[in-house]
C-alpha positions in Angstrom: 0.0 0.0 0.0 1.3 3.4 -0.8 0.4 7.1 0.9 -1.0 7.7 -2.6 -4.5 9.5 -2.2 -8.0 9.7 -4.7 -9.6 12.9 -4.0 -13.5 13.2 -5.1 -15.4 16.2 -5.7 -19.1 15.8 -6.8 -21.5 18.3 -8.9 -24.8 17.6 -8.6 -27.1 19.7 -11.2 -30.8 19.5 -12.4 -30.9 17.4 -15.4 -31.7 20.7 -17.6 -28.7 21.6 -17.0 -26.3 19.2 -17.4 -25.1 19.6 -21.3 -24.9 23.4 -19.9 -22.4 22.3 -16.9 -20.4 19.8 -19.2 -19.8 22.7 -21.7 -18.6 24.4 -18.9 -16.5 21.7 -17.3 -15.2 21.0 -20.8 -14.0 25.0 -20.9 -12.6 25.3 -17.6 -9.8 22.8 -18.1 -7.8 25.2 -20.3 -7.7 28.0 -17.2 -7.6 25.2 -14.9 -4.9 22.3 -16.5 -1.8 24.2 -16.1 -1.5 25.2 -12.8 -3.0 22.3 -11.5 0.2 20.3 -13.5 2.6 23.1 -11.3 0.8 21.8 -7.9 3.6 19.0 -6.0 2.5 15.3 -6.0 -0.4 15.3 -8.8 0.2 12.1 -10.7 -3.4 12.1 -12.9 -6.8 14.3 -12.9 -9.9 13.1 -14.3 -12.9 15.4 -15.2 -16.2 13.5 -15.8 -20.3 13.7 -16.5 -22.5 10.8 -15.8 -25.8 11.9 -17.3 -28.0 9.4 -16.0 -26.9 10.8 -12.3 -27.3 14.5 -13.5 -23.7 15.0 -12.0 -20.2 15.6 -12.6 -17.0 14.9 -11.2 -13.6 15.9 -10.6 -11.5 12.9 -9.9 -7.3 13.0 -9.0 -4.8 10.8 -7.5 -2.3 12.6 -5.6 1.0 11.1 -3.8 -0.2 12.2 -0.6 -3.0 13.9 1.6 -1.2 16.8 2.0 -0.8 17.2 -1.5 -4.0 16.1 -2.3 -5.4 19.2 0.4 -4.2 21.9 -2.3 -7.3 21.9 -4.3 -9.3 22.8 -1.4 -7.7 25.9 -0.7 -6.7 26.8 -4.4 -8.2 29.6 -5.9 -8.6 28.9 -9.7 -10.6 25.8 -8.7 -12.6 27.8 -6.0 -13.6 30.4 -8.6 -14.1 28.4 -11.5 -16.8 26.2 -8.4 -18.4 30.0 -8.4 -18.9 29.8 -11.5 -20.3 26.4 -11.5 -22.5 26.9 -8.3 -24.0 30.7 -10.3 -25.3 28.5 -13.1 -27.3 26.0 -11.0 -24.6 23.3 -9.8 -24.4 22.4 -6.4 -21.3 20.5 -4.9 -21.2 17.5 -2.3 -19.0 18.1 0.7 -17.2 17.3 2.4 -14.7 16.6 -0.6 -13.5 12.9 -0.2 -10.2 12.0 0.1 -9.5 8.1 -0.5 -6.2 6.4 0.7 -5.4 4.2 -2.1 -5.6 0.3 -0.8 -4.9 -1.0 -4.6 -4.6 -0.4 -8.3 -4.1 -1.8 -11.3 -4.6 -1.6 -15.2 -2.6 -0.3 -17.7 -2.3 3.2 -16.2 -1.4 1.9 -12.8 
């Protein structure tokens, strides 16, 4: 087992406005993508829409806690969640923060 860490963060939206929020989620990664590379310990960030839930989600493995903590304190993610939260989307929290008990795959 390793001190590597899955962080979750949820959008929940009304189905009208999913294709609206996955636009937007689509958009944001170019503001977003490189200073979230510059951040220690990232090793892979998923974005994702699951329209049959009506949510989203931001998904990243990070090599520790700590490290994995920086989003929730990092500014271009907490105004791009204005953003998100201003055009009907409302987040789960507390963010999870999985320790990592296995892996595998081609990616792993």
């Amino acid at each position: 087992m390793s001190d590597a860490v899955v962080r979750v963060s949820i959008l929940r939206c009304d189905a009208t406005k999913c294709a609206q929020l996955q636009k937007m989620m689509i958009d944001v990664e170019a503001a977003l993508r490189p200073s979230i590379e510059a951040l220690p310990g990232l090793l892979v960030f998923y974005a994702g829409a699951d329209e049959a839930t009506s949510s989203l989600i931001n998904s990243s493995v990070w090599d520790n806690l700590e490290h994995a903590k920086q989003l929730d304190t990092f500014q271009p993610m907490l105004d791009a969640g204005k953003l998100f939260v201003a055009a009907g989307a409302s987040f789960e929290r507390p963010i999870m923060h999985y320790a990592e008990l296995w892996q595998f795959g081609p990616r792993a």
